[in-house]
C-alpha positions as CSV (number, residue, x, y, z in Angstrom):
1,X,35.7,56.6,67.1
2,X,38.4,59.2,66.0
3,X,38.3,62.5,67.3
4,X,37.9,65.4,65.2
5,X,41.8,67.0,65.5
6,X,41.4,70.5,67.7
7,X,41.9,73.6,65.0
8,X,44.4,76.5,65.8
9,X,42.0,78.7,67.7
10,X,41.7,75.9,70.4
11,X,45.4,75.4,70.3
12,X,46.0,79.2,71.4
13,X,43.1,79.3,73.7
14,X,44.7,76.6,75.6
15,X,47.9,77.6,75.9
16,X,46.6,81.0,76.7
17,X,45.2,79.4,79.6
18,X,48.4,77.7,80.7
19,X,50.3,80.5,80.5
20,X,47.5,82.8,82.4
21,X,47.5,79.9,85.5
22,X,51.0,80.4,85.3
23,X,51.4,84.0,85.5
24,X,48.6,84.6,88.5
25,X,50.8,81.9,90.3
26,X,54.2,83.9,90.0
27,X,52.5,86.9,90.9
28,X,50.5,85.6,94.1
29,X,54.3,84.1,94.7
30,X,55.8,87.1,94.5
31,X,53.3,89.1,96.4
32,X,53.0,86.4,99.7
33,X,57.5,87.0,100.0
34,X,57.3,90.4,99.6
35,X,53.9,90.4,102.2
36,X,52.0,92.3,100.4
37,X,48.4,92.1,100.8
38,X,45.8,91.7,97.7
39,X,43.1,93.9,99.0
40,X,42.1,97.2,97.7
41,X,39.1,100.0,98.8
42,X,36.8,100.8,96.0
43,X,38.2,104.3,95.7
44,X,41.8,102.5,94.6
45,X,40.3,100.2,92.3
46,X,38.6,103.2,90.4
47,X,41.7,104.9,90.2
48,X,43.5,101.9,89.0
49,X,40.6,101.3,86.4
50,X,41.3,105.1,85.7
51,X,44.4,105.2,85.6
52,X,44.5,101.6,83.0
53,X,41.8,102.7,80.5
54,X,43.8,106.3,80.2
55,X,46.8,104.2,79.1
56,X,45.2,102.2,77.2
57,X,43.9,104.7,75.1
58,X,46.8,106.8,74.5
59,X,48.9,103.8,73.7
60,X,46.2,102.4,70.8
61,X,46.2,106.5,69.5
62,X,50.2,105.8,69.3
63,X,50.1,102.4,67.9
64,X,52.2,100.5,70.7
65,X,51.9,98.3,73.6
66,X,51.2,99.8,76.9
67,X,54.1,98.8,78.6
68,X,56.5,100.0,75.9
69,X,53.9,103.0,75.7
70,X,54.3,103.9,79.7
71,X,57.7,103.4,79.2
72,X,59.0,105.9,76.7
73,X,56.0,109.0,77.8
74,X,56.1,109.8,81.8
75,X,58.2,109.6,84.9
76,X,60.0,106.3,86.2
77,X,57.1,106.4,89.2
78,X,54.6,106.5,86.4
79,X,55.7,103.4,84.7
80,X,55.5,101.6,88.0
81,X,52.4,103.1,88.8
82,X,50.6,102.4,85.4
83,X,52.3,99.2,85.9
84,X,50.8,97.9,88.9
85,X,47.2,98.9,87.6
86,X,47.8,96.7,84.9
87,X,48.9,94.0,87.2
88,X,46.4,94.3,89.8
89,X,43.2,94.5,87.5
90,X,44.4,91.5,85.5
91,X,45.0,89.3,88.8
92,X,41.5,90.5,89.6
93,X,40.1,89.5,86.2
94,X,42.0,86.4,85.1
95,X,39.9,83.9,87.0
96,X,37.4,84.6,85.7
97,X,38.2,84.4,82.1
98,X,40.1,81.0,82.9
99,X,36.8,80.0,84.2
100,X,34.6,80.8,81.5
101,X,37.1,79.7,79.1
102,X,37.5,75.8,80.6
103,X,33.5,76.1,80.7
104,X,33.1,76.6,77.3
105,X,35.9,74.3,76.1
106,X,34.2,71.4,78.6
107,X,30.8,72.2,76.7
108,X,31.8,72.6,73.1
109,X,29.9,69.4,71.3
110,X,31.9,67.2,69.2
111,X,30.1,68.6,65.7
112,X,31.0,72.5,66.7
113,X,35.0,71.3,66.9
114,X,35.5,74.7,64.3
115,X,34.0,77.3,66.6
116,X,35.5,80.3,68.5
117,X,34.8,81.1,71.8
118,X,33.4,84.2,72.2
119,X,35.8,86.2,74.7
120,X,38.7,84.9,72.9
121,X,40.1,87.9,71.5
122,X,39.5,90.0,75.3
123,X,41.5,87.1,77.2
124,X,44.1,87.5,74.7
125,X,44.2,91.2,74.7
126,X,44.6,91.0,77.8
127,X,48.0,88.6,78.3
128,X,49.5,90.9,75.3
129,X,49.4,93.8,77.6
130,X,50.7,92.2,80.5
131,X,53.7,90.8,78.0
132,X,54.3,94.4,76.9
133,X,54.9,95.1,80.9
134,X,58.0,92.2,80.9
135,X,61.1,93.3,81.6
136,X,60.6,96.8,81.4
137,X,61.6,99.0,84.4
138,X,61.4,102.6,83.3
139,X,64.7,103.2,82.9
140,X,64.5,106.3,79.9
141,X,62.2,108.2,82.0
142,X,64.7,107.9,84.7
143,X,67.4,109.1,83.3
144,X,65.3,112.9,81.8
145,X,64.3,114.9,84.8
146,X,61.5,117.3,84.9
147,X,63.4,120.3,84.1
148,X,65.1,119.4,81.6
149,X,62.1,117.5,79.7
150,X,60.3,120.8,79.7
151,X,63.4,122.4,77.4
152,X,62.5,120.1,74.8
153,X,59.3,122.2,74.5
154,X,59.1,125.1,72.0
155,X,59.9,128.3,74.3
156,X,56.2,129.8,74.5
157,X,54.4,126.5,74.8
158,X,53.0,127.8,77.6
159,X,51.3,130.7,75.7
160,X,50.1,127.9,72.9
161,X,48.7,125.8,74.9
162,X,46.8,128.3,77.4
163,X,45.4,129.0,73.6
164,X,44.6,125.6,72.8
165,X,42.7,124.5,76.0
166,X,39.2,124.9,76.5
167,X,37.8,128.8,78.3
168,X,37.2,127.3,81.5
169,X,40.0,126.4,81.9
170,X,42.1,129.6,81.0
171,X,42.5,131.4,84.3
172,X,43.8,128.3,86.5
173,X,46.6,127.6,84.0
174,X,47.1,130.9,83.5
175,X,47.6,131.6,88.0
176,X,49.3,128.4,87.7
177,X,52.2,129.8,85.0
178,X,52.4,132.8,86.7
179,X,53.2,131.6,90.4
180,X,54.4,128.3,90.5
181,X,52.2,127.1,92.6
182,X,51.5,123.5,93.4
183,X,47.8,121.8,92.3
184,X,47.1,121.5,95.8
185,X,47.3,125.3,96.5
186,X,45.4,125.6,93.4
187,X,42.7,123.7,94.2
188,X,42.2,125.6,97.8
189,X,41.8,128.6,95.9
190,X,44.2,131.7,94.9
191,X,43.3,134.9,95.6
192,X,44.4,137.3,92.6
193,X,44.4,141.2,92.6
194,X,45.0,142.8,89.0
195,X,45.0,146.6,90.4
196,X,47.2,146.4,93.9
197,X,47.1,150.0,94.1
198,X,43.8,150.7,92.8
199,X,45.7,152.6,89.4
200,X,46.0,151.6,86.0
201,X,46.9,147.9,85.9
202,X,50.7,147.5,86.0
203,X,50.9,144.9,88.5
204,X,49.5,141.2,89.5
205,X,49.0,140.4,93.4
206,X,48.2,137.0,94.2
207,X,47.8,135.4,97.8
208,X,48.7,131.8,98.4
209,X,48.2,129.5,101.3
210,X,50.3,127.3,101.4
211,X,50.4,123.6,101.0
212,X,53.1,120.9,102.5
213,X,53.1,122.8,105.8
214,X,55.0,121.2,108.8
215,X,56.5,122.5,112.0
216,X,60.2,123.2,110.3
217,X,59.0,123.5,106.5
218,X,57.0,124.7,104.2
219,X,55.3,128.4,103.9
220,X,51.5,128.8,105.4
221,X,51.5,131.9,103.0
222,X,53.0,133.7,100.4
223,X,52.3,136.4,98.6
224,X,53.7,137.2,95.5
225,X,53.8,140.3,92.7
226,X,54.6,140.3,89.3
227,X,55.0,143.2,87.2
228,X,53.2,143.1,83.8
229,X,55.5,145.2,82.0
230,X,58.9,143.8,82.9
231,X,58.4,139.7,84.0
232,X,59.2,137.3,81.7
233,X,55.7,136.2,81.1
234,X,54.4,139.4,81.1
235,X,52.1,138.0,78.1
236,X,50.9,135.6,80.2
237,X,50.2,138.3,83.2
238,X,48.6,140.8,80.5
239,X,46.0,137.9,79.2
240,X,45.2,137.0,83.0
241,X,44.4,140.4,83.6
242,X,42.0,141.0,80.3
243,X,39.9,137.9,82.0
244,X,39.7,139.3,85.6
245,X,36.4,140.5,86.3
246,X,35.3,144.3,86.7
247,X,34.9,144.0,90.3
248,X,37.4,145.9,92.7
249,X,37.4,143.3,95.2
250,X,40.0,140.6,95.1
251,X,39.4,137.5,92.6
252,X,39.6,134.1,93.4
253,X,40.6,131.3,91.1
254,X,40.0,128.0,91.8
255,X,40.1,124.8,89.5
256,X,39.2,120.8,89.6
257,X,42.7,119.7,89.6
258,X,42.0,116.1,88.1
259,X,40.2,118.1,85.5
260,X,42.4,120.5,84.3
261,X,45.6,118.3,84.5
262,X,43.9,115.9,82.4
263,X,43.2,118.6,79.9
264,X,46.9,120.0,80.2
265,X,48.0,116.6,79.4
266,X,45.5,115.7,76.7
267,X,45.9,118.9,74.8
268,X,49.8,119.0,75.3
269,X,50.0,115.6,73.8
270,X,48.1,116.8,70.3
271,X,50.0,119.6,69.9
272,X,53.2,118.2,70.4
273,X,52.8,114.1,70.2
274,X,56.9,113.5,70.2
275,X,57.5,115.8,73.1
276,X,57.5,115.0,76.3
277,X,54.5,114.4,78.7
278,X,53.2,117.7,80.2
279,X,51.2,118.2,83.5
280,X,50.5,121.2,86.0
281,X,53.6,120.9,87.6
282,X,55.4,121.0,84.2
283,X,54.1,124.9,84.9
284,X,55.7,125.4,88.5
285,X,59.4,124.2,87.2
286,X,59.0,126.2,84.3
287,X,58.8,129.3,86.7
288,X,61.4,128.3,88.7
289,X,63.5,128.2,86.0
290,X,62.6,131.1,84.4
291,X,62.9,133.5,87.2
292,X,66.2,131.6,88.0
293,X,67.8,132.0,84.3
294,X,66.5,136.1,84.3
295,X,68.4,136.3,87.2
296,X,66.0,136.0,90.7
297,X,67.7,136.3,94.1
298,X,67.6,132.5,95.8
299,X,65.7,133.6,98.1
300,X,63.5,135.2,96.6
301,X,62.9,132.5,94.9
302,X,62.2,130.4,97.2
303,X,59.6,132.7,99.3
304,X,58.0,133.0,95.5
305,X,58.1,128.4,95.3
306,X,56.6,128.1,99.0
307,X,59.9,126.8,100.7
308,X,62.0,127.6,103.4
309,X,64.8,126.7,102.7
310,X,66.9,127.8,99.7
311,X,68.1,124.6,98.8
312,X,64.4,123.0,98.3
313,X,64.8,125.2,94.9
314,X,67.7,122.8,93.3
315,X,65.5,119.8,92.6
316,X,63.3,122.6,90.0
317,X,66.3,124.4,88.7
318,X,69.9,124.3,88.2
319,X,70.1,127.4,86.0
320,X,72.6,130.0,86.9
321,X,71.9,133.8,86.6
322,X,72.2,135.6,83.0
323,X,75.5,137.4,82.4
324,X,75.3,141.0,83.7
325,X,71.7,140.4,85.6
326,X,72.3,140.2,89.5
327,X,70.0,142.2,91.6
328,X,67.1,140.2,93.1
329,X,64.4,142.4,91.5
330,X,65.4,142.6,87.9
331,X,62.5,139.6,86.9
332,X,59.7,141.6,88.0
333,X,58.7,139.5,90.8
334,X,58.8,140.3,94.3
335,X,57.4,138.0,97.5
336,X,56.9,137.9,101.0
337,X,56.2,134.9,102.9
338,X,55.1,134.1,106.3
339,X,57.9,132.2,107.5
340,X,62.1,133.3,107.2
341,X,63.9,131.6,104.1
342,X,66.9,130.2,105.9
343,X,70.5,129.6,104.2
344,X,73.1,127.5,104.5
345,X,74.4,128.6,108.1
346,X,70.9,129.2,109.4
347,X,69.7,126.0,108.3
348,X,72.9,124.0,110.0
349,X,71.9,125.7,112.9
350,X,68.4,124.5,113.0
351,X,69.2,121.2,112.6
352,X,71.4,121.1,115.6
353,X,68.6,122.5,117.4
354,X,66.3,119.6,116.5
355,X,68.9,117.0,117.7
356,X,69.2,118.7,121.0
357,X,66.0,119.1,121.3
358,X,64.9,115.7,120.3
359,X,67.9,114.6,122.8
360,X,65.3,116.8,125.7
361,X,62.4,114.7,124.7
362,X,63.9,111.4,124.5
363,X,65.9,112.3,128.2
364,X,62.2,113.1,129.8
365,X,60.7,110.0,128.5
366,X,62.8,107.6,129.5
367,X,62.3,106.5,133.5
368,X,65.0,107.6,135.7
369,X,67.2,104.8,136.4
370,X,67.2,103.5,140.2
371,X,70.7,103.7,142.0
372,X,72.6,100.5,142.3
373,X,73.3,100.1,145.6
374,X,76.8,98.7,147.7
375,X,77.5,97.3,151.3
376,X,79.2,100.4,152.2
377,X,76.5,102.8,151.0
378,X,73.6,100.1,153.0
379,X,75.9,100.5,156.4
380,X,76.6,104.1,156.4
381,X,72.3,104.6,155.4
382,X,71.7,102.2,158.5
């Protein structure tokens, strides 16, 4: 009895198959050299299930594949990152596609030779994204830092899209544009005074604690000023001020940061979809570099950014002063911080003061070393 030739569908499904066996063992292959354990907490695999269904659905909105998709929009270390949720979820769903699949192909009747199985077009789906991911590295977001991505924005983007984003979420962005600060500082809350000096409002206080605090870096509070009348975003300061409440005391402004930078990034992407990707930290290089271009004292600066160091500042901004601005409060800002800014010299000398003392602490922990002893020393003890 002749069998009924297989039709296309069958055709694909099978070399779908082959090619899926052979991908799981490459990457299982790859993963045992490199020692890298499979297993993931439940928290990881929702933010890899996160992090996949948000590409996914900015990639179909643009009409590409994800990986060419992750590629050209984000950082390098978001191309990897996107990547390897990608990766891992397919390595944890595969099998069981490949299962179901040989299942259904063992069971399919003679007479039913015609028929498509069911989770065809999901199990291809899938191997198209994970062909999109081939060869790609992230080498274009490489090569376009944060700072100067963000000059490929219209100059008051900030003010459109404080605009353009939902009420709630108004006065975090708005503390956010103002002071630089990082989510996690955010998210601990900001304490922000519209009337300093209990007069007419001319002023903006906000009190920071800090985030990335360790013994030799990093500022455990700052607290920074900006004049309304004569900042750079003093449009920004103004609007921040109309939403403050009527109460003397202190506000407090706190925000969900996965929240808002989600909106920030969503809302960015509609109103400029060939610019590049914007997040909350897109805000704090913006300051840096606006205070730095209107002519902000280094370190000043970097009391205002949270650092200690005056250096920390050059991976935010490269931007030299404007011609004929020079004094440190020309911007409008002023801050005080907890700990010293240190310079060049200051900073040269703190290092040295590490080594030696981490020269101390090594010298006390190791055991003092027993004399070796000699005939002549053993007679003249005797």
């Amino acid at each position: 009895m002749n069998q009924a030739p297989e039709c296309s569908d069958c055709e694909r499904l099978r070399l779908a198959l082959l090619w899926a066996r052979r991908w799981i063992a490459d990457y299982d292959e790859r993963h045992r050299r490199l020692g890298i354990a499979r297993l993931l907490g439940e928290a990881s695999l929702k933010q890899y299930a996160r992090r996949r269904a948000y590409l996914l659905r900015a990639a179909n909105a643009a009409g590409e594949p994800p990986g060419y998709f992750a590629q050209r929009h984000g950082s390098a270390q978001g191309f990897v990152d996107q990547r390897s949720a990608c990766y891992w979820l397919a390595r944890r769903d595969l099998p069981g596609l490949i299962a179901s699949a040989e299942a259904w192909l063992q069971a399919r009747p003679p007479s039913h030779q015609d028929e498509t199985w069911p989770e065809g077009a999901s199990l291809h789906a899938r191997l198209a994204e994970l062909v999109s991911f081939a060869g790609r590295r992230g080498e274009r977001a490489t090569a376009r830092p944060r700072r100067l991505r963000i000059r490929q924005l219209p100059p008051d983007w900030r003010a459109t899209l404080a605009r353009a984003l939902p009420p709630p979420h108004h006065p975090a962005f708005l503390v956010t544009a103002l002071t630089g600060c990082r989510p996690k500082e955010l998210a601990a809350g900001v304490e922000v005074d519209c009337q300093p000096d209990r007069t007419v409002p001319r002023a903006l206080r906000f009190r920071i604690a800090g985030a990335k605090i360790t013994r030799y870096s990093g500022q455990p509070e700052r607290i920074i000023e900006i004049d309304i009348r004569s900042a750079p975003s003093a449009a920004l300061a103004q609007t921040l001020c109309a939403l403050a409440p009527a109460a003397p005391h202190p506000w407090v402004v706190a925000a969900n940061i996965q929240r808002l930078n989600r909106a920030v990034k969503r809302t960015a992407a509609k109103l400029w979809p060939e610019a590049p990707s914007v997040s909350l930290y897109s805000l704090r290089y913006q300051f840096a570099d606006e205070m730095r271009r209107a002519g902000a004292d280094r370190q000043l600066l970097a009391a205002a950014m949270g650092h200690t160091s005056d250096k920390s500042q050059r991976a935010y901004t490269r931007a030299r002063r404007a011609p004929g601005i020079g004094a440190p409060d020309t911007p409008g800002l002023g801050a005080v911080a907890s700990r010293p800014v240190r310079g060049r010299t200051l900073e040269a000398l703190e290092r040295l003061a590490r080594a030696l003392d981490r020269s101390r602490e090594k010298t006390r922990a190791e055991p003092p070393q027993k004399a070796r002893s000699s005939p002549e020393r053993d007679a003249r003890d005797r």
